[in-house]
N, CA, C and O atoms as a GROMACS GRO file, in nm:
protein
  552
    1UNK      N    1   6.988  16.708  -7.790
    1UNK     CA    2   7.113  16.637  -7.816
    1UNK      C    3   7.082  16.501  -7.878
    1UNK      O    4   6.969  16.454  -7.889
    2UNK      N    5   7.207  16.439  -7.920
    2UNK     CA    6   7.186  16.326  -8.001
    2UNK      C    7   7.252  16.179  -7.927
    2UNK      O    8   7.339  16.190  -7.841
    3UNK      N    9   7.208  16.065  -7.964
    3UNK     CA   10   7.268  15.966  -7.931
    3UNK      C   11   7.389  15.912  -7.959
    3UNK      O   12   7.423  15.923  -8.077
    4UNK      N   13   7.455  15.863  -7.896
    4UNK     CA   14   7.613  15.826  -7.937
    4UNK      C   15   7.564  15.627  -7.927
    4UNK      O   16   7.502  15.577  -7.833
    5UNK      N   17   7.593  15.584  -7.996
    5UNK     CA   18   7.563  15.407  -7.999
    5UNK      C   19   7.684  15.352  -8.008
    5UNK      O   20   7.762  15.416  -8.079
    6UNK      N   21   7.731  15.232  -7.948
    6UNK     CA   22   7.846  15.152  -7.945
    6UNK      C   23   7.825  15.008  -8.015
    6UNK      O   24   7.716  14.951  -8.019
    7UNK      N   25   7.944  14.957  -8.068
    7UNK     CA   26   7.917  14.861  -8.128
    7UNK      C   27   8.014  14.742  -8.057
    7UNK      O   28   8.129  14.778  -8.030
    8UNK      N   29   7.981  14.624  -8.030
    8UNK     CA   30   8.069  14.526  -8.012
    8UNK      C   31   8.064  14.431  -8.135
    8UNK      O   32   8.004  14.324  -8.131
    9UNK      N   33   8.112  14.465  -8.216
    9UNK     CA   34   8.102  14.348  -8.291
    9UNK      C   35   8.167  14.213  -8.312
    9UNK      O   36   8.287  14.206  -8.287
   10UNK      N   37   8.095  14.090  -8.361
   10UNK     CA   38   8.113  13.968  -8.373
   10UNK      C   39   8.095  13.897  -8.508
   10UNK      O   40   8.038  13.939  -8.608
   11UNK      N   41   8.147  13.799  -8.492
   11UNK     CA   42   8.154  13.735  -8.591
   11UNK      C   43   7.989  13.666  -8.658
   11UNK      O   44   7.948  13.654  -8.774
   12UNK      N   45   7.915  13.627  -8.502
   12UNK     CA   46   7.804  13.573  -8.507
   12UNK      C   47   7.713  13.724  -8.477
   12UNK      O   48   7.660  13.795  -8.561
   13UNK      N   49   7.716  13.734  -8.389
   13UNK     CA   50   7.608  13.845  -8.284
   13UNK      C   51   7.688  13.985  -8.255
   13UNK      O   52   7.800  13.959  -8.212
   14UNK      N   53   7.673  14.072  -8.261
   14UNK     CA   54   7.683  14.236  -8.230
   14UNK      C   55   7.617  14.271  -8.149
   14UNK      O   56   7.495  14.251  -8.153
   15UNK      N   57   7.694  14.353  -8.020
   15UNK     CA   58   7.612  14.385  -7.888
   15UNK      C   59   7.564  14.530  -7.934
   15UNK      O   60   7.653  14.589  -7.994
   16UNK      N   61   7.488  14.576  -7.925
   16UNK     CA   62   7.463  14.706  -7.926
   16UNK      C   63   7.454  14.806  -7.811
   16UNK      O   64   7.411  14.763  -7.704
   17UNK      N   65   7.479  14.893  -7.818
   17UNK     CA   66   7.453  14.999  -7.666
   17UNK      C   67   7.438  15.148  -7.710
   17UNK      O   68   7.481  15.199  -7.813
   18UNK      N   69   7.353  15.221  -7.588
   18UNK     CA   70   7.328  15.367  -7.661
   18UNK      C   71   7.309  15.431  -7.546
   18UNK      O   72   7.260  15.394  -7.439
   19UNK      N   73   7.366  15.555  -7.591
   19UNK     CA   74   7.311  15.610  -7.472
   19UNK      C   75   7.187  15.682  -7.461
   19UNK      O   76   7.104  15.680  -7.552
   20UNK      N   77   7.167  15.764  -7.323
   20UNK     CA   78   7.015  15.846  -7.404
   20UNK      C   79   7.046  15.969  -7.436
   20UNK      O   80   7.165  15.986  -7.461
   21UNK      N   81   6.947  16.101  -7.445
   21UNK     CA   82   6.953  16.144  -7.602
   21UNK      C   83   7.055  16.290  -7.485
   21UNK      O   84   7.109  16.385  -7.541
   22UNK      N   85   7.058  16.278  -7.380
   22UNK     CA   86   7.164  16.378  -7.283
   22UNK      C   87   7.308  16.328  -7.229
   22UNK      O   88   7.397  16.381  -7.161
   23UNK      N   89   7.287  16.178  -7.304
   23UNK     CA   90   7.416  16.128  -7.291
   23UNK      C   91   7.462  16.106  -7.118
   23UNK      O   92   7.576  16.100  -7.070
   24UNK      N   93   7.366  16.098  -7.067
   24UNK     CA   94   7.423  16.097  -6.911
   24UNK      C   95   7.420  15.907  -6.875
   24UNK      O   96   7.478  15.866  -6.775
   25UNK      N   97   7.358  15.827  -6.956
   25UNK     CA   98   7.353  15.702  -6.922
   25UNK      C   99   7.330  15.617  -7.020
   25UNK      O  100   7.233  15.617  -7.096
   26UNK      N  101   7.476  15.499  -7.018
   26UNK     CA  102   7.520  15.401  -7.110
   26UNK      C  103   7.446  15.285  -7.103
   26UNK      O  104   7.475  15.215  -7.006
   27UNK      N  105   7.336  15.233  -7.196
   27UNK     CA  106   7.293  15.114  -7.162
   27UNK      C  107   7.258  15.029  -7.288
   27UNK      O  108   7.209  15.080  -7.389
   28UNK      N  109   7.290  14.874  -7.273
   28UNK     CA  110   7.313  14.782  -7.315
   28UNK      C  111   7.134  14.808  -7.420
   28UNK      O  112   7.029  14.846  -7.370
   29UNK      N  113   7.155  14.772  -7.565
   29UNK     CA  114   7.022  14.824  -7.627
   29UNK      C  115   6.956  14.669  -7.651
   29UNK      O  116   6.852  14.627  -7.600
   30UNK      N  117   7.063  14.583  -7.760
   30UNK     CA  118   7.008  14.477  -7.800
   30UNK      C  119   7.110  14.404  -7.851
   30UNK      O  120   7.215  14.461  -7.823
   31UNK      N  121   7.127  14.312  -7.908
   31UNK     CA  122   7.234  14.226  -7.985
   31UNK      C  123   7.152  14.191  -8.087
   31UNK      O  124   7.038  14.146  -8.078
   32UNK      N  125   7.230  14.219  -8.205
   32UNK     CA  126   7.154  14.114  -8.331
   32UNK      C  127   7.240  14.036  -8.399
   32UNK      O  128   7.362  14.044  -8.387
   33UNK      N  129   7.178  13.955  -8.478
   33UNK     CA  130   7.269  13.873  -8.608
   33UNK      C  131   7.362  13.971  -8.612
   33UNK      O  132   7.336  14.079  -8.559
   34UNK      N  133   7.506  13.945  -8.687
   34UNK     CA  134   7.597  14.052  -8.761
   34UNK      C  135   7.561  14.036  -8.895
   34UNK      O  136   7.598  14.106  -8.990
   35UNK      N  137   7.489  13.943  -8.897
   35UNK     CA  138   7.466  13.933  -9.058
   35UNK      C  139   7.337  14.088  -9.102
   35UNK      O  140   7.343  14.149  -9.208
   36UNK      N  141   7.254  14.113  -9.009
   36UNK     CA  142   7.155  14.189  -8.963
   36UNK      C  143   7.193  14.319  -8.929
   36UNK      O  144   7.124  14.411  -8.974
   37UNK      N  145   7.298  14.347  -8.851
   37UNK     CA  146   7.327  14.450  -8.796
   37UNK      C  147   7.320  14.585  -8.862
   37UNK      O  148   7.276  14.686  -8.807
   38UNK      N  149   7.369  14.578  -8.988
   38UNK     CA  150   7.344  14.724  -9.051
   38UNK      C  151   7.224  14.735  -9.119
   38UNK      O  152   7.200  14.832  -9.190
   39UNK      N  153   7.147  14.644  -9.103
   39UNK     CA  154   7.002  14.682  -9.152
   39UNK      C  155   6.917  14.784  -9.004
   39UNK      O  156   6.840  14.880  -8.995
   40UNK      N  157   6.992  14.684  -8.905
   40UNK     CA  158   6.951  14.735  -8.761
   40UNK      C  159   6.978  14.869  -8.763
   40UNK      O  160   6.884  14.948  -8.756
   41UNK      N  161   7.088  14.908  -8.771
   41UNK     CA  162   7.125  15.034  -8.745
   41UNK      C  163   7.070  15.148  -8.813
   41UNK      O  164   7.051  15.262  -8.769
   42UNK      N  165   7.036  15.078  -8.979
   42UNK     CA  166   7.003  15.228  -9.042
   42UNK      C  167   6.869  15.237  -8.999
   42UNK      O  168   6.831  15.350  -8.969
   43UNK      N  169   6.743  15.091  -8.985
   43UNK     CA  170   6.651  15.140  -8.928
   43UNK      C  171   6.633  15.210  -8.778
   43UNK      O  172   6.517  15.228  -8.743
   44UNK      N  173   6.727  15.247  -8.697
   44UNK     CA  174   6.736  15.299  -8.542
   44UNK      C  175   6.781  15.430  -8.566
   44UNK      O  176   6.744  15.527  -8.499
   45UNK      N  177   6.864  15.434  -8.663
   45UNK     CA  178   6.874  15.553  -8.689
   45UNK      C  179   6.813  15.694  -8.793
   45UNK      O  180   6.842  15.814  -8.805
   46UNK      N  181   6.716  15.600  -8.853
   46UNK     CA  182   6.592  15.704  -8.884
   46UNK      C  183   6.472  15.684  -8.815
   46UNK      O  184   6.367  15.706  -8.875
   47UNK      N  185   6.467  15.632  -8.658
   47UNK     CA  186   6.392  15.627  -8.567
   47UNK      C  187   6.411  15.752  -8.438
   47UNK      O  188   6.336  15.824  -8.371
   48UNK      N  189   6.600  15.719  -8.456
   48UNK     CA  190   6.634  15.783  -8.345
   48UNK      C  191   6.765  15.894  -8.387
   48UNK      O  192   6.828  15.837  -8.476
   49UNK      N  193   6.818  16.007  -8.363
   49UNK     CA  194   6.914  16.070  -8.387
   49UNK      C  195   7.017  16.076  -8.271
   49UNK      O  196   7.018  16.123  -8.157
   50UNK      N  197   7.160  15.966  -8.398
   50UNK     CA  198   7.212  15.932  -8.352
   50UNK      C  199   7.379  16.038  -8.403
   50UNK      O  200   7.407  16.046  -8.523
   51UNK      N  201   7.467  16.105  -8.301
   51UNK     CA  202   7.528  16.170  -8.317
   51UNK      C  203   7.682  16.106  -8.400
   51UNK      O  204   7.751  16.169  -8.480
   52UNK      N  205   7.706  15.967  -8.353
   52UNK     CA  206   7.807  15.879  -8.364
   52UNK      C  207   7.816  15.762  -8.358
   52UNK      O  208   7.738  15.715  -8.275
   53UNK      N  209   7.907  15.653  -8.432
   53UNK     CA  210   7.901  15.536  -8.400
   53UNK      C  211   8.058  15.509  -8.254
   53UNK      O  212   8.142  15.599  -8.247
   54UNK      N  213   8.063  15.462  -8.219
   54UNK     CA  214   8.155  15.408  -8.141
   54UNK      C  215   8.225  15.229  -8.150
   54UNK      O  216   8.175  15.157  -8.064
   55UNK      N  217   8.310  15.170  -8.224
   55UNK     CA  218   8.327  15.084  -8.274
   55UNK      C  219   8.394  14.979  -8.175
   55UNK      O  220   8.506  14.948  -8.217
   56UNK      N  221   8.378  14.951  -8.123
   56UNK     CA  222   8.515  14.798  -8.055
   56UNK      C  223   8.647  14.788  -8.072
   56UNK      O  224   8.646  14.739  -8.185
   57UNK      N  225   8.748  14.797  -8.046
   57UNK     CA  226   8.877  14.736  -8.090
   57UNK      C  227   8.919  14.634  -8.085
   57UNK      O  228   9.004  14.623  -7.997
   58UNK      N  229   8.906  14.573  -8.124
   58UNK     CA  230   8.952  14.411  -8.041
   58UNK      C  231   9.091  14.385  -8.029
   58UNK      O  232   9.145  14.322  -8.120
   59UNK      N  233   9.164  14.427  -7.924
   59UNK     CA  234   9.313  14.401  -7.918
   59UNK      C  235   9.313  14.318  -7.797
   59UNK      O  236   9.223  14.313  -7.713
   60UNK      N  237   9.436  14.248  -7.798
   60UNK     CA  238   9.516  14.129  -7.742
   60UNK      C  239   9.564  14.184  -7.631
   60UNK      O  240   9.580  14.306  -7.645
   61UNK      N  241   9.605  14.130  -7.487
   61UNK     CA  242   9.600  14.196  -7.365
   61UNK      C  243   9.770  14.287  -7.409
   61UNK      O  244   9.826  14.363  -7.330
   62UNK      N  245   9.804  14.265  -7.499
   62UNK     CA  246   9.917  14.310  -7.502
   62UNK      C  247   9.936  14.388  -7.608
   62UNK      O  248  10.052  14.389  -7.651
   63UNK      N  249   9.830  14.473  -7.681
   63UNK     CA  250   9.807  14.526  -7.755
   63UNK      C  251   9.826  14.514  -7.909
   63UNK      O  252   9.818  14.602  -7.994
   64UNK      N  253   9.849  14.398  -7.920
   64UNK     CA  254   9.835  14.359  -8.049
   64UNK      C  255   9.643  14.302  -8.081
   64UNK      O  256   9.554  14.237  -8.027
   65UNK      N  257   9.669  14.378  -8.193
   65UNK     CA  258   9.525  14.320  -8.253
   65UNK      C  259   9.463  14.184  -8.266
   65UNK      O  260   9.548  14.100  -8.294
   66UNK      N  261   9.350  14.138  -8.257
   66UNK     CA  262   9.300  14.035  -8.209
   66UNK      C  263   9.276  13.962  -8.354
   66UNK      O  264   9.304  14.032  -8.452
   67UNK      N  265   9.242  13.868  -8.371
   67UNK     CA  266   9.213  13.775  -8.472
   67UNK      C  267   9.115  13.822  -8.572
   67UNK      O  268   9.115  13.800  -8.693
   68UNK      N  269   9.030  13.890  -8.500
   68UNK     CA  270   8.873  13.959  -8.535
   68UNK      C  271   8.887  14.081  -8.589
   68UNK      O  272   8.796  14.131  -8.654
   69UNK      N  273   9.050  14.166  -8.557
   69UNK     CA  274   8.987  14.274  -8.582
   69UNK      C  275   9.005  14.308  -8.743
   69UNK      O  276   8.950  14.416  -8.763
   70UNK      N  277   9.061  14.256  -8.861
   70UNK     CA  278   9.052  14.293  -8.993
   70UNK      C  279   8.871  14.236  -9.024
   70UNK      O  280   8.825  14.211  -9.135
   71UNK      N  281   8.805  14.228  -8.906
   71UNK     CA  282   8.653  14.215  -9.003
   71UNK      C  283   8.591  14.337  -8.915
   71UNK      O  284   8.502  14.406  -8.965
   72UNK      N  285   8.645  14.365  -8.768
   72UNK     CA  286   8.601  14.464  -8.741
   72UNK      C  287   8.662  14.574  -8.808
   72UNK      O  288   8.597  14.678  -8.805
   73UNK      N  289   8.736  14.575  -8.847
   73UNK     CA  290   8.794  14.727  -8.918
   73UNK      C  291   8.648  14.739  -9.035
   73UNK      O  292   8.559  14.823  -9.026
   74UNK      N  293   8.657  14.626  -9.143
   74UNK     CA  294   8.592  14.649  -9.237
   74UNK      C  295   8.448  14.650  -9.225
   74UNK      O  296   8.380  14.683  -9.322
   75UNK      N  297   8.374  14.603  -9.070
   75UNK     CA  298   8.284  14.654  -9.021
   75UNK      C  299   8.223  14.804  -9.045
   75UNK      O  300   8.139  14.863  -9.112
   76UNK      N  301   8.373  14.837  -8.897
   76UNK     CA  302   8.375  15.008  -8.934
   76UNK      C  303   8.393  15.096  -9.056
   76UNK      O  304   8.344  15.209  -9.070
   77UNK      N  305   8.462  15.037  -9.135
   77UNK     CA  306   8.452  15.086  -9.306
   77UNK      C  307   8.324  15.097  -9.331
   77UNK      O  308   8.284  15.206  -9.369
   78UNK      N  309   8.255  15.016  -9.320
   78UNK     CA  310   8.131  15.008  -9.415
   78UNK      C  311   8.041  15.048  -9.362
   78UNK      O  312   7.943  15.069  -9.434
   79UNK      N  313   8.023  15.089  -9.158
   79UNK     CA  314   7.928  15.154  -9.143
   79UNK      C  315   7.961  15.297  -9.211
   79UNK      O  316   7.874  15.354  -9.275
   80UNK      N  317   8.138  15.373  -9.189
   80UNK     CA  318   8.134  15.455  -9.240
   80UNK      C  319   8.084  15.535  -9.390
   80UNK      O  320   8.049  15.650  -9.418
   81UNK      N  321   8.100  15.420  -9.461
   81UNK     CA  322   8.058  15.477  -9.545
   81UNK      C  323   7.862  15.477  -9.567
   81UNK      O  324   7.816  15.548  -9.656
   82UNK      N  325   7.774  15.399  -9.486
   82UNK     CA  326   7.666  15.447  -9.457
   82UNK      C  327   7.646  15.527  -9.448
   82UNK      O  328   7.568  15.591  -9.519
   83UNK      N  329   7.722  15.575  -9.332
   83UNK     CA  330   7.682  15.685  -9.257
   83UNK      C  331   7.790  15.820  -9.318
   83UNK      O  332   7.876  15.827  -9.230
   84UNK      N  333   7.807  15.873  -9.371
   84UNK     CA  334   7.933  15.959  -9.383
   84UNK      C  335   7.902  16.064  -9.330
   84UNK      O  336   7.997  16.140  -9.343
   85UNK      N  337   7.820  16.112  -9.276
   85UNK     CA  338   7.806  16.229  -9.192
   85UNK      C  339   7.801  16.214  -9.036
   85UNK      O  340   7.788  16.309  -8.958
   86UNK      N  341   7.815  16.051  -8.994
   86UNK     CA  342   7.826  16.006  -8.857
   86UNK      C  343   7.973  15.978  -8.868
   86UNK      O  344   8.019  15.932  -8.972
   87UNK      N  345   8.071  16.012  -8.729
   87UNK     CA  346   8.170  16.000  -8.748
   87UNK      C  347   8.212  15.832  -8.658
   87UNK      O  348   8.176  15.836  -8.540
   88UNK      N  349   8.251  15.756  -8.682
   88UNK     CA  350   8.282  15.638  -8.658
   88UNK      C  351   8.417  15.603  -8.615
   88UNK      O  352   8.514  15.604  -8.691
   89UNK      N  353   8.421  15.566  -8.472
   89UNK     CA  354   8.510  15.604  -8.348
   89UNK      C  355   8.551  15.451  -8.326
   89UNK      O  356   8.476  15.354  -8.318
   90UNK      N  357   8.696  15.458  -8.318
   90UNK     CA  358   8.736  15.334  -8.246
   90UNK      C  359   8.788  15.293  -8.109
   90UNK      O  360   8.900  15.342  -8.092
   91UNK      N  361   8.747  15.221  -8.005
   91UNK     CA  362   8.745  15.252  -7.890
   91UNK      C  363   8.813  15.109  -7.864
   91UNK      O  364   8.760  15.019  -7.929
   92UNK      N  365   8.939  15.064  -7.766
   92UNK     CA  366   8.947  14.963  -7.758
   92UNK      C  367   8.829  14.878  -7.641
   92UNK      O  368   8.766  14.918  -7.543
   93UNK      N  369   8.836  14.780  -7.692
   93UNK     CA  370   8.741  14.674  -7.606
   93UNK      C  371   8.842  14.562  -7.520
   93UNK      O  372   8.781  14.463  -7.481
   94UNK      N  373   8.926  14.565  -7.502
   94UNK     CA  374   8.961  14.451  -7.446
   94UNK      C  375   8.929  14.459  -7.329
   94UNK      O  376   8.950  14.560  -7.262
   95UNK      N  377   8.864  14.338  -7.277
   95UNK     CA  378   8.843  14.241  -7.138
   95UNK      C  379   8.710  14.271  -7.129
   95UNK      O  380   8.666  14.230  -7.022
   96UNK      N  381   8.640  14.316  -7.185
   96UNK     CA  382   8.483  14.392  -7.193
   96UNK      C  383   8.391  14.288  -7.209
   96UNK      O  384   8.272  14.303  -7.180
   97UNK      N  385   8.458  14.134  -7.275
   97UNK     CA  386   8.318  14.069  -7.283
   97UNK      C  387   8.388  13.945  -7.131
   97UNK      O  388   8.299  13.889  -7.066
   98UNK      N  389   8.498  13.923  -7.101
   98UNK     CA  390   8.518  13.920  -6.965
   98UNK      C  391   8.434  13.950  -6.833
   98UNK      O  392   8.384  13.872  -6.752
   99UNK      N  393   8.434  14.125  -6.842
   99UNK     CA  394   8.414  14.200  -6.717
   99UNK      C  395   8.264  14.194  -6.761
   99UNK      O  396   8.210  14.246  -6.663
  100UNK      N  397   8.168  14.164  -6.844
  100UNK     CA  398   8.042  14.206  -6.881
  100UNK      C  399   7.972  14.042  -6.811
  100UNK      O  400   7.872  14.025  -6.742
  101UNK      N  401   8.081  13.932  -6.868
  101UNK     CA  402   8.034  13.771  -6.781
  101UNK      C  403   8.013  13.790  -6.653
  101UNK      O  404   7.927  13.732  -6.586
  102UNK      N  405   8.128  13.913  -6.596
  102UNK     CA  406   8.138  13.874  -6.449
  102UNK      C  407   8.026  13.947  -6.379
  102UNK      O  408   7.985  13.929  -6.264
  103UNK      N  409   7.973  14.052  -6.488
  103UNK     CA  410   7.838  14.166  -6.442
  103UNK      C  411   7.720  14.054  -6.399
  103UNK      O  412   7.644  14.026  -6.307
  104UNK      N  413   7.762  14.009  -6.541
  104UNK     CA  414   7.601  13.909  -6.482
  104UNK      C  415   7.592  13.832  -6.403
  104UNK      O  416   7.486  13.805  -6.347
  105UNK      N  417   7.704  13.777  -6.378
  105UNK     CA  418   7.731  13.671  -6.264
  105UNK      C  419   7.708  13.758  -6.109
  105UNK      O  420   7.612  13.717  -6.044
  106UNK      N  421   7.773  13.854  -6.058
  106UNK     CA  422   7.735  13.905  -5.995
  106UNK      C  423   7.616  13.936  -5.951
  106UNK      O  424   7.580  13.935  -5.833
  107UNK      N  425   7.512  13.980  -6.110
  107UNK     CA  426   7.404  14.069  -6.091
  107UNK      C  427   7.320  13.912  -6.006
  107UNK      O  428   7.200  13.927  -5.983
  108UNK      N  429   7.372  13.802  -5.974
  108UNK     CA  430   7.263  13.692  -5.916
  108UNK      C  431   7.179  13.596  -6.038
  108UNK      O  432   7.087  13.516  -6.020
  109UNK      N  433   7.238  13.632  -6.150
  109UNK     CA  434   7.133  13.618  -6.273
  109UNK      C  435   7.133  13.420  -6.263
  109UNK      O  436   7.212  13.342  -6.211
  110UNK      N  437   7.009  13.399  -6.338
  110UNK     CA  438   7.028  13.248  -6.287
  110UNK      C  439   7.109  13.180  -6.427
  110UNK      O  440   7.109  13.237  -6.536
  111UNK      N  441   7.173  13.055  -6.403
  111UNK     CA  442   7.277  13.006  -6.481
  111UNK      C  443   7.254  12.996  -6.631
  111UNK      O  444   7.344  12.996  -6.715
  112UNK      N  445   7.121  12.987  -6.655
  112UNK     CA  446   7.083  13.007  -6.792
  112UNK      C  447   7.116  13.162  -6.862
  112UNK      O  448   7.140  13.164  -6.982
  113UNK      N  449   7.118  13.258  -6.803
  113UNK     CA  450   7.127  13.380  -6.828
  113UNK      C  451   7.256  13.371  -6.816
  113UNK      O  452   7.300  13.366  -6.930
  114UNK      N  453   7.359  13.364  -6.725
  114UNK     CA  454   7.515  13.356  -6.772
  114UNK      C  455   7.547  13.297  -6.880
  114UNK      O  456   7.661  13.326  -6.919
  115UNK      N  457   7.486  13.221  -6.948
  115UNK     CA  458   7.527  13.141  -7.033
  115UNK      C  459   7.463  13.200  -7.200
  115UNK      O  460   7.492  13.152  -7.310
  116UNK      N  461   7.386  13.298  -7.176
  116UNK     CA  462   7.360  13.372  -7.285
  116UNK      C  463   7.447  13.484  -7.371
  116UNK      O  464   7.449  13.604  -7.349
  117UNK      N  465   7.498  13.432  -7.446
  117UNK     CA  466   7.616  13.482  -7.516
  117UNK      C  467   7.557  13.634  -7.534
  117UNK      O  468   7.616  13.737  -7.502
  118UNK      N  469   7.439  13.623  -7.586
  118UNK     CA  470   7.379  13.786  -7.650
  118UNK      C  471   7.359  13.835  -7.520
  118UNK      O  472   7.255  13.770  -7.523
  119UNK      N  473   7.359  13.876  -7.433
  119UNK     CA  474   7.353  13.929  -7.331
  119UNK      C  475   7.489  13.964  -7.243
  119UNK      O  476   7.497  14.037  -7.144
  120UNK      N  477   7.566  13.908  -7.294
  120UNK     CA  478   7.720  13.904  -7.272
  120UNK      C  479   7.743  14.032  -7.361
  120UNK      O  480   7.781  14.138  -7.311
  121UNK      N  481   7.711  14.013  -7.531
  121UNK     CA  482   7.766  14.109  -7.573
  121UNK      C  483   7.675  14.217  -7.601
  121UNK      O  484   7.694  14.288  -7.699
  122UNK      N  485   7.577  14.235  -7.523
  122UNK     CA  486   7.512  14.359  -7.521
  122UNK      C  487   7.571  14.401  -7.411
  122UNK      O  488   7.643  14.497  -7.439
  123UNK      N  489   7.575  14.371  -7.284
  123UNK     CA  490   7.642  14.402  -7.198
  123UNK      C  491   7.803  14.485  -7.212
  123UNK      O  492   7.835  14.596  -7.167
  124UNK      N  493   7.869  14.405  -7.276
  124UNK     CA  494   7.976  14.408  -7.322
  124UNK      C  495   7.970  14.596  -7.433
  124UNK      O  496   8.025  14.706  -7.423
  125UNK      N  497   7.891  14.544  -7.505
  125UNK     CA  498   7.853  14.715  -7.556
  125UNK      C  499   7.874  14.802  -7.477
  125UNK      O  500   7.962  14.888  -7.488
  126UNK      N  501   7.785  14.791  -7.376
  126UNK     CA  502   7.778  14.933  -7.282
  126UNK      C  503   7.893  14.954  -7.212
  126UNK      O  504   7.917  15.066  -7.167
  127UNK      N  505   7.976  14.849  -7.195
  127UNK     CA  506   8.144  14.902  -7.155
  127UNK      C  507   8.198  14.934  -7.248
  127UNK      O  508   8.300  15.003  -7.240
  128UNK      N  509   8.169  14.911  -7.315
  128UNK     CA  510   8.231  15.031  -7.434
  128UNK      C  511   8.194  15.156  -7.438
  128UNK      O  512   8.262  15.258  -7.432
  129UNK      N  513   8.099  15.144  -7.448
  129UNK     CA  514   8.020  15.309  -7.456
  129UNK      C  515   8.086  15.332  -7.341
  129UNK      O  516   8.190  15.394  -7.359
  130UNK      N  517   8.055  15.294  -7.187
  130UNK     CA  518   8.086  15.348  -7.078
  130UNK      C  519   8.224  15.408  -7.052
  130UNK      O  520   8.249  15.514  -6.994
  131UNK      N  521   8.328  15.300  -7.120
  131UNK     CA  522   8.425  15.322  -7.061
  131UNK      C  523   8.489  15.484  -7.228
  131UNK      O  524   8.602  15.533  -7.221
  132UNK      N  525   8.430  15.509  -7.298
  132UNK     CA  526   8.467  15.589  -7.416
  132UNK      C  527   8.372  15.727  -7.379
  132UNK      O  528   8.371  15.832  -7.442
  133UNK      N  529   8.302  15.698  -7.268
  133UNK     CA  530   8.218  15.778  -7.223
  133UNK      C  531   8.314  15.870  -7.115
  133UNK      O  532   8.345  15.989  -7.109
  134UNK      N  533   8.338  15.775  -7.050
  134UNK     CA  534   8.404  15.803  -6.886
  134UNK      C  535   8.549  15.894  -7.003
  134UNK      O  536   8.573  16.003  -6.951
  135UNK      N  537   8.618  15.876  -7.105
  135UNK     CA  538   8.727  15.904  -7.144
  135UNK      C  539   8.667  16.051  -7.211
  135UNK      O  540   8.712  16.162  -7.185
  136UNK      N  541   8.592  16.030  -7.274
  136UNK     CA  542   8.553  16.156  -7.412
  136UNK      C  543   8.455  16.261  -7.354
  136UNK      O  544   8.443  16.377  -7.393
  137UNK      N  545   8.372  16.184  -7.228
  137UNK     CA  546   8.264  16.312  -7.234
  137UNK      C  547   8.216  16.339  -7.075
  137UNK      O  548   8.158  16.446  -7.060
  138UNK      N  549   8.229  16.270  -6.974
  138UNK     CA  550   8.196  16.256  -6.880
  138UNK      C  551   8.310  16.295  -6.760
  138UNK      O  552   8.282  16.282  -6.641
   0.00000   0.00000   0.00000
């Protein structure tokens, strides 16, 4: 089987997340530049076989779209057309980089590590994946 990868994307940094190759477990991969990111991806994905992208939504608690999302759309445009044989999924994200602060805070992490944005939105990835996981396949 193949990997399914999630994207949080940002303006600055993109969380990444993947699962493994049986799909039984969502985990936070890496964050890179967004300026970087699709260089990232095509090299991971002639490393690794990846079945799908899974994209972010960024909507407003009230379901209107977020400020971000006409660059995430054209994000997802343009991985699609990378990839045109990967199908490129939109999953909403809201409260994900929220509930991903409060992971780490929980996890005991020391205050320097809460305060690491890229770790927020890698984190933040894997609730995506997780929660598109828990909906689509699990």
């Amino acid at each position: 089987m193949s990997r399914i990868l999630a994207i949080d994307f940002g303006l600055k940094r993109t969380g990444i997340a993947v699962t493994d190759p049986l799909r039984i477990i969502a985990s936070g991969l890496t964050t890179v530049s967004t300026t970087e990111a699709m260089d990232f991806l095509i090299n991971y994905c002639k490393a690794e076989e990846v079945e799908c992208f899974v994209v972010g939504l960024p909507m407003h608690h009230d379901g209107n779209p977020a400020q971000i999302a006409p660059q995430a759309d054209e994000f997802a445009a343009q991985l699609q057309k990378q990839f045109p044989d990967k199908p490129v999924l939109r999953f909403d994200e809201r409260y994900t980089s929220k509930e991903a602060s409060q992971i780490i805070l929980q996890s005991g992490a020391k205050k320097s590590k809460r305060r690491d944005k890229a770790l927020v939105d890698k984190v933040a990835a894997a609730l995506i994946l997780e929660r598109y996981m828990e909906k689509n396949h699990w």
